[in-house]
ROVO-866428 format. One record per residue: x, y, z of N, C-alpha, C in turn. Coordinates in Angstrom, 3 decimals, padded with zeros to 6 digits. Atoms other than C-alpha are relative to their C-alpha. Layout:
BEGIN
<npx=X; npy=Y; npz=Z; capx=X; capy=Y; capz=Z; cpx=X; cpy=Y; cpz=Z>
...
//
This chain:
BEGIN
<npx=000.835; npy=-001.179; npz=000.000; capx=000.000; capy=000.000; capz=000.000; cpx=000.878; cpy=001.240; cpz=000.000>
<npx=-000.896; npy=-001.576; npz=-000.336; capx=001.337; capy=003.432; capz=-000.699; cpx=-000.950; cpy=001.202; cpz=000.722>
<npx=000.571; npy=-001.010; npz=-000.843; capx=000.605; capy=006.184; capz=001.314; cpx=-000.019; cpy=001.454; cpz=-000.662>
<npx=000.556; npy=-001.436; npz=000.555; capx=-000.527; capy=009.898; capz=-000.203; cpx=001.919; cpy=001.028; cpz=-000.261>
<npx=-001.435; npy=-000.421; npz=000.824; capx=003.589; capy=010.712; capz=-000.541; cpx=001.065; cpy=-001.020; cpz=-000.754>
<npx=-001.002; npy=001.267; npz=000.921; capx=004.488; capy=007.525; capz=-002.366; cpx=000.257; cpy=-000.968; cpz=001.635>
<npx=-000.392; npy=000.695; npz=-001.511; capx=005.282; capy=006.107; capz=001.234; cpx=-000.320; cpy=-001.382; cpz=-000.563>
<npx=000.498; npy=001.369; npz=-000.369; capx=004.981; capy=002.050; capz=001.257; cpx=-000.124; cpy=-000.497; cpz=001.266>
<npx=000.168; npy=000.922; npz=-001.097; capx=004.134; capy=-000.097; capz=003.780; cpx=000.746; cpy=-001.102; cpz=-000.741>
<npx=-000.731; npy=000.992; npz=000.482; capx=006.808; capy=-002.509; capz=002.759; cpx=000.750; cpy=-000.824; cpz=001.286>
<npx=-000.477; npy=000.845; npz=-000.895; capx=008.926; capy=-005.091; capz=004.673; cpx=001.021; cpy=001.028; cpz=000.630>
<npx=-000.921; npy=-000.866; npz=-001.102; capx=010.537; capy=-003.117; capz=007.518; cpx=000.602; cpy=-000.877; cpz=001.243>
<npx=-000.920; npy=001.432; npz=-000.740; capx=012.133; capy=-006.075; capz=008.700; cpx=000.952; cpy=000.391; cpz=000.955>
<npx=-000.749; npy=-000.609; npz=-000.463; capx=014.856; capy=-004.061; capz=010.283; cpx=000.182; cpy=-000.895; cpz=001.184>
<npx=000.427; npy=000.354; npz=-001.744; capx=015.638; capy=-005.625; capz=014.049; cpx=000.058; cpy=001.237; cpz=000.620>
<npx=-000.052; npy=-001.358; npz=-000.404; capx=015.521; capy=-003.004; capz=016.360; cpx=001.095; cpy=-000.292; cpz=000.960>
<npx=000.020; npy=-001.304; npz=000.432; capx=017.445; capy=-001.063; capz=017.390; cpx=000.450; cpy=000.378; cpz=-000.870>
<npx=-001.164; npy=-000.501; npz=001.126; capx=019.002; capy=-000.826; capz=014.431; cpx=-001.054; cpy=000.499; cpz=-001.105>
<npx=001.036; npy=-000.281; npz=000.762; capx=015.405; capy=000.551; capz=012.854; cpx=000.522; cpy=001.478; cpz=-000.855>
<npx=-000.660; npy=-001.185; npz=000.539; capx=016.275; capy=003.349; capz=010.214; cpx=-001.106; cpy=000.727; cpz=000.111>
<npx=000.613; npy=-001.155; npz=-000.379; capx=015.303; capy=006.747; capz=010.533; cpx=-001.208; cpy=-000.063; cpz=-000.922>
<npx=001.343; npy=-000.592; npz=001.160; capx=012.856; capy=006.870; capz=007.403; cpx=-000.918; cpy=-001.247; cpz=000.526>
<npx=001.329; npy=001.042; npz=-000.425; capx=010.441; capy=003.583; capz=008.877; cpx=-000.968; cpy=000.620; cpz=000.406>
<npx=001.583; npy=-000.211; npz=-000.106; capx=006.993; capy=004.213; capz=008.430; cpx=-000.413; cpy=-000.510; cpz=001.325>
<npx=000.003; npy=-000.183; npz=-001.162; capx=005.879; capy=004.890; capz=011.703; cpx=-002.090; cpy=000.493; cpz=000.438>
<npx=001.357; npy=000.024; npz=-000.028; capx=002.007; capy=004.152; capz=012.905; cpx=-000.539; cpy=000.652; cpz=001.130>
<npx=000.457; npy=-000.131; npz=-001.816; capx=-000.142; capy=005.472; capz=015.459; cpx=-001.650; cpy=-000.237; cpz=-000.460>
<npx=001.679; npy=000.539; npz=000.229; capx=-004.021; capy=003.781; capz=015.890; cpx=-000.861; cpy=001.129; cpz=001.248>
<npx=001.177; npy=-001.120; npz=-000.721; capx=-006.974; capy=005.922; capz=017.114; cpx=-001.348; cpy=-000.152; cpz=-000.419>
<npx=001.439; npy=-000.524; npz=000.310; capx=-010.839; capy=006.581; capz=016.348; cpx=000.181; cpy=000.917; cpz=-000.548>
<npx=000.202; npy=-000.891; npz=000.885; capx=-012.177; capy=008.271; capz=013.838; cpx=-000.449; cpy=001.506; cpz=001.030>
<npx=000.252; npy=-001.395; npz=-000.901; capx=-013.270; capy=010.944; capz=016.498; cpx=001.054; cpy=000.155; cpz=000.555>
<npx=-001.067; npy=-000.647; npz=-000.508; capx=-010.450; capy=011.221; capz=017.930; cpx=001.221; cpy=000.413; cpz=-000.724>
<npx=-000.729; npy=-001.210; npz=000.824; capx=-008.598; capy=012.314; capz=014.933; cpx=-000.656; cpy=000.731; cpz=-000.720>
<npx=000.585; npy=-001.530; npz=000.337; capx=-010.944; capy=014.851; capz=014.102; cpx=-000.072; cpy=000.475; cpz=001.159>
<npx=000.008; npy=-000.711; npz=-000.815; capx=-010.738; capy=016.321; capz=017.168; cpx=001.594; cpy=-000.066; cpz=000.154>
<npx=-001.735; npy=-000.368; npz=000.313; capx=-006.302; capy=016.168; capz=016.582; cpx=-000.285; cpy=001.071; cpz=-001.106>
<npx=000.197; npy=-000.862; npz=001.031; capx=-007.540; capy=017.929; capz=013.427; cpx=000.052; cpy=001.558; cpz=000.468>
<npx=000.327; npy=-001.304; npz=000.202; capx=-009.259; capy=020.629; capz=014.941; cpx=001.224; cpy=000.759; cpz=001.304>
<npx=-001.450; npy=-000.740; npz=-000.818; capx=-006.275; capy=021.371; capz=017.518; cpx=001.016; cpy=-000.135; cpz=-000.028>
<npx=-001.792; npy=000.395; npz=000.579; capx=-003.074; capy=020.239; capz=015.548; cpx=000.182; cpy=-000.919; cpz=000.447>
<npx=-000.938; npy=001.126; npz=-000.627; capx=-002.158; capy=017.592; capz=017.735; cpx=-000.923; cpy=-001.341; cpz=000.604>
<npx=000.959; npy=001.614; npz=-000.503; capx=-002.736; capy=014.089; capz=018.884; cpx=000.668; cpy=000.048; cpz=001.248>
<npx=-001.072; npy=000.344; npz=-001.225; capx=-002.102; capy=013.792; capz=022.558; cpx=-000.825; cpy=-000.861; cpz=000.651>
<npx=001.476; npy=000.939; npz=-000.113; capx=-004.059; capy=010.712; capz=023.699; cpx=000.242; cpy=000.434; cpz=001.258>
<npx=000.091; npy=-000.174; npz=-001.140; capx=-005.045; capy=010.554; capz=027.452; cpx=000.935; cpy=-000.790; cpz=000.852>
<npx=-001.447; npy=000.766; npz=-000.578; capx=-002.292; capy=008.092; capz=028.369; cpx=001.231; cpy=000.435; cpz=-000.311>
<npx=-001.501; npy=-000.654; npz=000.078; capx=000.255; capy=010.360; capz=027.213; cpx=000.308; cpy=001.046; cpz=001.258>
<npx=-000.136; npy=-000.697; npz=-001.476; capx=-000.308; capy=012.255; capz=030.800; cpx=001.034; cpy=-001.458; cpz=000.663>
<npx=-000.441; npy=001.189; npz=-001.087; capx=000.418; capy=008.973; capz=032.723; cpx=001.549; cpy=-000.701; cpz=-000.510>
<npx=-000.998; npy=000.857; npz=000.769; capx=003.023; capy=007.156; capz=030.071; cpx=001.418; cpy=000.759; cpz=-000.445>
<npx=-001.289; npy=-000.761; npz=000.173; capx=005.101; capy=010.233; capz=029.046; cpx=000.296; cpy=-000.076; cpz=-001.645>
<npx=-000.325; npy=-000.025; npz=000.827; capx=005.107; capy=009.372; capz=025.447; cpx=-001.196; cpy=-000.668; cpz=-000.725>
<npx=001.290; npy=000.773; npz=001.031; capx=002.580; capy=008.333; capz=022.331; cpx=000.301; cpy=-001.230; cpz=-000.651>
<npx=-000.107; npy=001.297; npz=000.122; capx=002.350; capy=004.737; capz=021.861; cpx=-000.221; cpy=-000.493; cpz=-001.689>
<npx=000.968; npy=000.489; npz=000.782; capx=002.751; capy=004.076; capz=018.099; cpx=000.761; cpy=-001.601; cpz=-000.769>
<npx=-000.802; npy=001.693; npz=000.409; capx=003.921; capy=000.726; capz=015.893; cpx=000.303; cpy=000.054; cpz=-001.026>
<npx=-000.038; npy=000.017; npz=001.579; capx=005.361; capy=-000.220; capz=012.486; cpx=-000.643; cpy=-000.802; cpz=-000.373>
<npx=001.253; npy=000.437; npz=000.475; capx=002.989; capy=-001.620; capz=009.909; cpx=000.077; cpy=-001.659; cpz=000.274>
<npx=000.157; npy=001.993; npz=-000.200; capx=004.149; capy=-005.715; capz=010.596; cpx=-000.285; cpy=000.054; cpz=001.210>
<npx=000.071; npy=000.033; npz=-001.254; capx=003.527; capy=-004.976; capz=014.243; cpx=-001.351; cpy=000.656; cpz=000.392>
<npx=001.150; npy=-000.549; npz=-000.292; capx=000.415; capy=-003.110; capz=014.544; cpx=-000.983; cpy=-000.442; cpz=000.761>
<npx=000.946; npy=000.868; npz=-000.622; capx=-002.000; capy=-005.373; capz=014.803; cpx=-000.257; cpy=-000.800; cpz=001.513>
<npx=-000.474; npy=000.764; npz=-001.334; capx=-000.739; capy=-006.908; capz=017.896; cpx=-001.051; cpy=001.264; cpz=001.280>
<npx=000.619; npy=-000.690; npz=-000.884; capx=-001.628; capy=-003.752; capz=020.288; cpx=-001.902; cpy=000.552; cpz=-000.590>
<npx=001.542; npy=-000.447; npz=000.517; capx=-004.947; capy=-003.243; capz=018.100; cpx=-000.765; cpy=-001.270; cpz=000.550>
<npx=000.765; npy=001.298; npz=-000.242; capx=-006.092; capy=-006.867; capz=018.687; cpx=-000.042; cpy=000.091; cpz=001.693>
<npx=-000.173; npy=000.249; npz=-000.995; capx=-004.746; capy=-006.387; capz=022.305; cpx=-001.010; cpy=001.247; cpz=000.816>
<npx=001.304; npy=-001.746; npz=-000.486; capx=-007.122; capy=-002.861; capz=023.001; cpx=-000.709; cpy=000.092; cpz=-000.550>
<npx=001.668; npy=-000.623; npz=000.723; capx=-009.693; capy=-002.781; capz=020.047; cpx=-000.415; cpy=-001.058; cpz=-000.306>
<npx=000.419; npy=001.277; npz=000.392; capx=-010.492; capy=-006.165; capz=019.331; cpx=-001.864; cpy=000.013; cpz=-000.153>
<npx=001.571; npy=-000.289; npz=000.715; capx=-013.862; capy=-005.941; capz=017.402; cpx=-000.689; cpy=001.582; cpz=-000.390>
<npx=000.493; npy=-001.673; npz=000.389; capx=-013.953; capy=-002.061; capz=016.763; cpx=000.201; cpy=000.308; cpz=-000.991>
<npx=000.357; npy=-000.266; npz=001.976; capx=-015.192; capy=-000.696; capz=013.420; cpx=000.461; cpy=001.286; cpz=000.101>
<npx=-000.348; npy=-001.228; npz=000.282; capx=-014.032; capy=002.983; capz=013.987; cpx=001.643; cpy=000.389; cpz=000.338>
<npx=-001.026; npy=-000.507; npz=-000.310; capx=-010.636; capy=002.854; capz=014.207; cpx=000.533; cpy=000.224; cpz=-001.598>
<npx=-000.694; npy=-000.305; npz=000.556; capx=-007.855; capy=004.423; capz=012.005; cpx=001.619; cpy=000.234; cpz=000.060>
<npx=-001.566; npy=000.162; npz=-000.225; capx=-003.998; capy=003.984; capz=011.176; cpx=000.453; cpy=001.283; cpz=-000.721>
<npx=-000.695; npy=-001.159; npz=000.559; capx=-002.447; capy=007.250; capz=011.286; cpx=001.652; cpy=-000.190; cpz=-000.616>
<npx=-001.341; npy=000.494; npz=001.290; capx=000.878; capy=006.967; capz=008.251; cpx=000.754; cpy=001.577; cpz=000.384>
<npx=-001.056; npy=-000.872; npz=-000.469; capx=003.750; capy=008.900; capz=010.367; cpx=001.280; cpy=000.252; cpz=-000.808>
<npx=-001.992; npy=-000.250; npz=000.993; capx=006.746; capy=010.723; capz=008.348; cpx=000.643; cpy=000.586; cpz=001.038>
<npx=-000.851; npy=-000.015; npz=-001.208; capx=009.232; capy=010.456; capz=011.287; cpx=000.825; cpy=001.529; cpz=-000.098>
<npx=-000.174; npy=-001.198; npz=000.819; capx=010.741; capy=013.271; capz=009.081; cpx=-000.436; cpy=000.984; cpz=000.706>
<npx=001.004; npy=-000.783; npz=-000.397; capx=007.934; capy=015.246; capz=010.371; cpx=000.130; cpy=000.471; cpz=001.409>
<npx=-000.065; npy=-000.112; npz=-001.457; capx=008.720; capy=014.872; capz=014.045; cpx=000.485; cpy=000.865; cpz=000.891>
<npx=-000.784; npy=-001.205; npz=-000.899; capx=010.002; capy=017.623; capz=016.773; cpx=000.743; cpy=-001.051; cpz=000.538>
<npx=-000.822; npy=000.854; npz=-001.090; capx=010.262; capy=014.916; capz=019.326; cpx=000.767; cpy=-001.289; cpz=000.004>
<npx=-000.296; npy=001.769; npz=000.530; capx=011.896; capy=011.595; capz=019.624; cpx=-000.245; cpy=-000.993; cpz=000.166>
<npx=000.771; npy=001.455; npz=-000.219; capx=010.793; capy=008.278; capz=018.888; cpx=001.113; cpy=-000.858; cpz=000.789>
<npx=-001.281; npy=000.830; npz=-000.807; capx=012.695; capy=005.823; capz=020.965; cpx=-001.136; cpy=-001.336; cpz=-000.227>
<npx=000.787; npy=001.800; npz=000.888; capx=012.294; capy=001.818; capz=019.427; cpx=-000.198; cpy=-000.491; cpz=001.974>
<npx=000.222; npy=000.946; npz=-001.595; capx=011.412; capy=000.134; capz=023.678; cpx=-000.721; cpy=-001.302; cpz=000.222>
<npx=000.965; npy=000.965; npz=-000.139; capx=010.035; capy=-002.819; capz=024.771; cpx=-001.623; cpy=000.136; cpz=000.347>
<npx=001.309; npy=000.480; npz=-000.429; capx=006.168; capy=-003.794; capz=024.638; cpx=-000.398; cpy=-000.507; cpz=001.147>
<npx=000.389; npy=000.372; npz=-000.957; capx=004.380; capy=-005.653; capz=026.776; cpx=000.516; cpy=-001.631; cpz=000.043>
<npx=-000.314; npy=001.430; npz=000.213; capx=005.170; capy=-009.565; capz=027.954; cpx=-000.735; cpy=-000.878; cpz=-001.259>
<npx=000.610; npy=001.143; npz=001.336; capx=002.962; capy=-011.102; capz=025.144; cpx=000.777; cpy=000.584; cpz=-000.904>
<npx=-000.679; npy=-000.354; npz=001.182; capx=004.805; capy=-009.403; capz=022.478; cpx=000.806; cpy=-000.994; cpz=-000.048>
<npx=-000.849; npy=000.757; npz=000.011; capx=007.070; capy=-011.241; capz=020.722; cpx=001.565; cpy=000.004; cpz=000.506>
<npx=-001.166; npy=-000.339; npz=-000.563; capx=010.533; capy=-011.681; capz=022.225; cpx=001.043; cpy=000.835; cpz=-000.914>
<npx=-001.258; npy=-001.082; npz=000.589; capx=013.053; capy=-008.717; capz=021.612; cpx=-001.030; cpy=001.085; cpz=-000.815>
<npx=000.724; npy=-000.957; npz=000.994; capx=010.424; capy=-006.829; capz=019.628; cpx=-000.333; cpy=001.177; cpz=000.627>
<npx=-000.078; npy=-000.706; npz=-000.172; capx=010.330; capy=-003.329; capz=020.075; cpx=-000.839; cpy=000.821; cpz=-000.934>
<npx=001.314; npy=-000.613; npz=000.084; capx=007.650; capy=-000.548; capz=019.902; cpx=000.580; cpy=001.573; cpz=000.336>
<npx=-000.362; npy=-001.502; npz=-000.235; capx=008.202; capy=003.560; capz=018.618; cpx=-000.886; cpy=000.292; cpz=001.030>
<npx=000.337; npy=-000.562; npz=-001.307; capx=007.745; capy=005.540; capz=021.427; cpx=000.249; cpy=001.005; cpz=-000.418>
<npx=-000.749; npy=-001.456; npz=000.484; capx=007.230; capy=009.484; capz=020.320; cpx=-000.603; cpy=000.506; cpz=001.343>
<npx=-000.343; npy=-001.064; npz=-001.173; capx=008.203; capy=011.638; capz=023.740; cpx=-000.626; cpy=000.861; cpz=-000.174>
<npx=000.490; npy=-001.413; npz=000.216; capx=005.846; capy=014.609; capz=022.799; cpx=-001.469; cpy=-000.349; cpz=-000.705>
<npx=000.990; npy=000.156; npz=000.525; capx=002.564; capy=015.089; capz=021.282; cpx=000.062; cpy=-000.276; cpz=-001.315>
<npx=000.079; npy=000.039; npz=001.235; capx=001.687; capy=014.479; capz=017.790; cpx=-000.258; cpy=000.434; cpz=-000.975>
<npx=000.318; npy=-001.139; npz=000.913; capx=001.692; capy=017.188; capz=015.316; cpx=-001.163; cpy=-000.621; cpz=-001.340>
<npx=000.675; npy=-000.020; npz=000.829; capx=-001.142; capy=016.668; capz=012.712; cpx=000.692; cpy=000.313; cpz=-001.713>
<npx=-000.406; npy=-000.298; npz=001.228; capx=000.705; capy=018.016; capz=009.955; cpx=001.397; cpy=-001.354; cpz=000.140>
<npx=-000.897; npy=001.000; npz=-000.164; capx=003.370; capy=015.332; capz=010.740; cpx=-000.612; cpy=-001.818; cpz=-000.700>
<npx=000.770; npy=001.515; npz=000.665; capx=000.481; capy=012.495; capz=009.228; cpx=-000.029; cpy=000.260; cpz=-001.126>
<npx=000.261; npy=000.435; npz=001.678; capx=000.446; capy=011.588; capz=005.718; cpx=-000.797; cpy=-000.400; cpz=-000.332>
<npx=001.080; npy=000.883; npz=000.620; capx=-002.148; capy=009.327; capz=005.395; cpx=-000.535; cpy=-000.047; cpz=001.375>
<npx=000.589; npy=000.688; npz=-000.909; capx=-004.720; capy=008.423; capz=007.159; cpx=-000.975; cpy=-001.178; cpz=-000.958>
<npx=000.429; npy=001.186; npz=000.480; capx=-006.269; capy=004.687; capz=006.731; cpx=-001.300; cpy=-000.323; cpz=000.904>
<npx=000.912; npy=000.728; npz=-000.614; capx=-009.645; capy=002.908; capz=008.013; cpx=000.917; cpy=-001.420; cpz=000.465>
<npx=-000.512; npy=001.365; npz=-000.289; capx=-008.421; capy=-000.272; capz=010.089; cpx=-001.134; cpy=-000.664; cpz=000.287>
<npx=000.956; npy=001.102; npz=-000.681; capx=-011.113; capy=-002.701; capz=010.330; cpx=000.337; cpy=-001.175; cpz=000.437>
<npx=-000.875; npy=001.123; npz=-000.295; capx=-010.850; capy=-005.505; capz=012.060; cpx=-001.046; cpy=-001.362; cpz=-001.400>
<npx=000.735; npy=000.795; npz=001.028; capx=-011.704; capy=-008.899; capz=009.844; cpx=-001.394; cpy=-000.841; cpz=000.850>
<npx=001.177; npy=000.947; npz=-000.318; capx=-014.843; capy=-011.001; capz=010.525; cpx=-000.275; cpy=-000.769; cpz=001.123>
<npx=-000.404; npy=000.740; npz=-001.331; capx=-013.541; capy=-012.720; capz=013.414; cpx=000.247; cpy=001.121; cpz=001.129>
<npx=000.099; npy=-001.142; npz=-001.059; capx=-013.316; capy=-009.365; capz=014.912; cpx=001.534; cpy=000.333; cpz=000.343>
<npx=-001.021; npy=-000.276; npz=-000.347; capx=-009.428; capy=-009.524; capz=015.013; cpx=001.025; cpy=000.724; cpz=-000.967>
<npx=-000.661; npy=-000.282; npz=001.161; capx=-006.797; capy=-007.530; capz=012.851; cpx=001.275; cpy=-000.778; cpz=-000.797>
<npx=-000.681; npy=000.804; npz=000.107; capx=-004.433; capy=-008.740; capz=010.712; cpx=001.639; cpy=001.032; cpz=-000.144>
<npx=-001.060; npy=-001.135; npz=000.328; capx=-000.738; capy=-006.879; capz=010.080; cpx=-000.084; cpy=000.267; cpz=-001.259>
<npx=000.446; npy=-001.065; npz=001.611; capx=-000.546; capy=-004.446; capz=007.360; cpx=001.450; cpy=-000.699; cpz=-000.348>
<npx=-000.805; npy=000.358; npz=001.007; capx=001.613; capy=-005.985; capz=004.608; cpx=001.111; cpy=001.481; cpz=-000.639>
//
């Protein structure tokens, strides 16, 4: 899939930390809740008080924290991050214990500038109610 600047979602195989700077860089939300980033520039979810940073994933990894928090929700959306774009910094960290071992999850330190998204995508989940990773 390309994204609205040519962007792919291609194999970003990378291990981490050795993830390069240009990796397409995700963050999942509701459709209301990025129109309301719209209308005030920024995405700052409500766990970025408590956590310190915005929780987002690359496209083979996604699915994992979507299945693990939205599992059966029809209004979500995968915001298509140009790291490029960023003030603050992403830092690659560990997930949670179910993740897979060693796998590591961007972490952007600051809010999320709106003009910093490229694309935005519908994520549905499939039939079974679960998602699958974006290819």
């Amino acid at each position: 899939m390309a994204g609205r600047d040519g962007m792919a979602f291609g194999d970003d195989s990378d291990t981490e930390p050795d993830v390069p700077s240009d990796a397409i860089l995700l963050h999942l939300c509701t459709v209301t809740e990025w129109d309301a980033a719209r209308e005030s520039g920024r995405r700052e979810p409500d766990s970025f008080a408590d956590d310190g940073f915005i929780h987002l994933s690359a496209p083979r990894q996604v699915h994992l924290p979507a299945n693990r928090l939205f599992a059966g929700r029809t209004d979500l959306v995968l915001l298509v991050i140009d790291p490029h774009r960023l003030s603050a910094p992403v830092v690659w960290e560990s997930g949670v214990p179910s993740d897979p071992d060693g796998m590591r999850f961007p972490h952007l330190y600051g809010t999320l500038p709106v003009d910093a998204v490229v694309d935005v995508r519908l994520y549905p989940p499939g039939p079974d109610g679960t998602f699958v990773p974006i290819a």
